[in-house]
C-alpha positions in Angstrom: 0.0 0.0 0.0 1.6 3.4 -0.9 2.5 5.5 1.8 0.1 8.3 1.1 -3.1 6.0 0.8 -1.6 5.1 5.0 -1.6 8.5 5.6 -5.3 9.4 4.2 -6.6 6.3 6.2 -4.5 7.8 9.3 -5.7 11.0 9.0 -9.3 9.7 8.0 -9.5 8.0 11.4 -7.8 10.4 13.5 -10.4 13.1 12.1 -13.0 10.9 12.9 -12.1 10.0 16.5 -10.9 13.7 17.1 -14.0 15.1 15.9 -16.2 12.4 18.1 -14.0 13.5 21.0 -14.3 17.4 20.9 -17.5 18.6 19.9 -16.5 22.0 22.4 -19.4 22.5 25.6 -19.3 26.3 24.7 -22.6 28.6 24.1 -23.0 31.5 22.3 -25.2 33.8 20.9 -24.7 34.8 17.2 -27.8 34.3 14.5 -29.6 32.3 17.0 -28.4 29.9 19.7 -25.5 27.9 19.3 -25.0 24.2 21.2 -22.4 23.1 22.9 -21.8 18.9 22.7 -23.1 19.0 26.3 -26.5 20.5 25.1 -27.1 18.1 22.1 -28.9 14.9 21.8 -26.7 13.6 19.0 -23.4 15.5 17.9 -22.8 16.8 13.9 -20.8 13.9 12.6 -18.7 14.1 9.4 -20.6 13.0 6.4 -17.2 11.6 4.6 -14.4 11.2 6.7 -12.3 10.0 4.0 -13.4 13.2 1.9 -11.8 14.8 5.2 -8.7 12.8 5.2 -8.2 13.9 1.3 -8.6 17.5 1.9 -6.2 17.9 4.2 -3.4 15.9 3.2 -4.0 18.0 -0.7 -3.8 21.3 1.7 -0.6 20.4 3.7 1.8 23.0 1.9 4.5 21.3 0.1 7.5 23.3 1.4 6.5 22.0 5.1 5.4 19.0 3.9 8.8 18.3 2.3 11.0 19.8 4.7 9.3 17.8 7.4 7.3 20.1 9.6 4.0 19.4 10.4 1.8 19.2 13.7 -1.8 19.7 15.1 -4.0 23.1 14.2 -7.1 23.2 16.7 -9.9 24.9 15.0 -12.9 25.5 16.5 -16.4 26.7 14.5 -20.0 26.7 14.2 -21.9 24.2 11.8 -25.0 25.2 10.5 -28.4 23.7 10.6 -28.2 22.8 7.0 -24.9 21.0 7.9 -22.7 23.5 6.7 -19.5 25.3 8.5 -20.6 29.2 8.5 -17.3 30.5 6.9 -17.4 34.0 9.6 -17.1 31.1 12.5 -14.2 29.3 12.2 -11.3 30.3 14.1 -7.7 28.6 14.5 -7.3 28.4 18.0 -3.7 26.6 18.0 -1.0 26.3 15.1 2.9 25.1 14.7 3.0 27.0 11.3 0.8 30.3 10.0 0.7 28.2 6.9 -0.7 25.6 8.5 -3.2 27.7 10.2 -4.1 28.7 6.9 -4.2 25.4 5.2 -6.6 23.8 8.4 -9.3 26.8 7.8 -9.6 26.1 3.9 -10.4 22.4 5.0 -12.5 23.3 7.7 -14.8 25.8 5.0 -15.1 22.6 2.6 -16.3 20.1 5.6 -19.8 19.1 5.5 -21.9 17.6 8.4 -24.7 16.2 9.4 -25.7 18.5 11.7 -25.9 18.2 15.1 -30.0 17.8 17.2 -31.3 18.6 20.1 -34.8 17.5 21.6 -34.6 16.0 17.8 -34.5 19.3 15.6 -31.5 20.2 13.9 -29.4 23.2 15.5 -26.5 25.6 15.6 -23.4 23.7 17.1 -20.0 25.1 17.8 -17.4 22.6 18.1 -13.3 22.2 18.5 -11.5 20.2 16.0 -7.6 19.3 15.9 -6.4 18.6 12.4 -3.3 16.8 12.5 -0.4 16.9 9.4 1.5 14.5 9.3 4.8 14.6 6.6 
């Protein structure tokens, strides 16, 4: 198996477990209410992990990528109703590299969702996200 189809399944599953594990237990008020993982009867989940996992091993920047710097950028940002991250949200909380920073939010603005319920109603959900490159 070539060594970047090991690294999209990596990343796959680490986005996957990652995003399971930090749906963020914030509130806030912005274009209605926005949920916390605490507040929600079933979480947004990722509609394609994989899809994930492709995006952001095409966004790592080759000059880190080939010089052997990567690490974790936590995000954190508000998914829509409709599934959708709203683009003014999303917010890099934690990079090793601007560039990477950079790279983590154009990913983030592609990611689509199933969107996250409560009392079974789709609704606002902010959540924290680490997106890991690996070189």
């Amino acid at each position: 198996m070539p060594s970047s189809d090991r690294r999209v399944r990596r990343l796959a599953s680490a986005a996957a477990v990652a995003f399971a594990l930090c749906a963020a237990p914030r509130l806030a008020a912005a274009q209605g209410e926005v949920y916390g993982g605490e507040d929600l009867s079933s979480p947004p989940k990722l509609v394609s992990a994989a899809a994930t996992a492709r995006l952001v091993a095409r966004s790592f920047p080759e000059d880190l990528r080939t010089s052997g710097k990567g690490g974790t950028v936590n995000v954190q940002f508000v998914i829509g109703k409709d599934g959708k991250v709203e683009p003014t949200s999303i917010e890099v909380l934690e990079t090793p590299a601007p560039a990477l920073g950079t790279a983590a939010k154009s990913v983030v603005e592609k990611m689509m969702f199933v969107p996250g319920k409560k009392d079974g109603s789709a609704v606002r959900a902010r959540v924290q996200l680490p997106i890991v490159y690996k070189p």
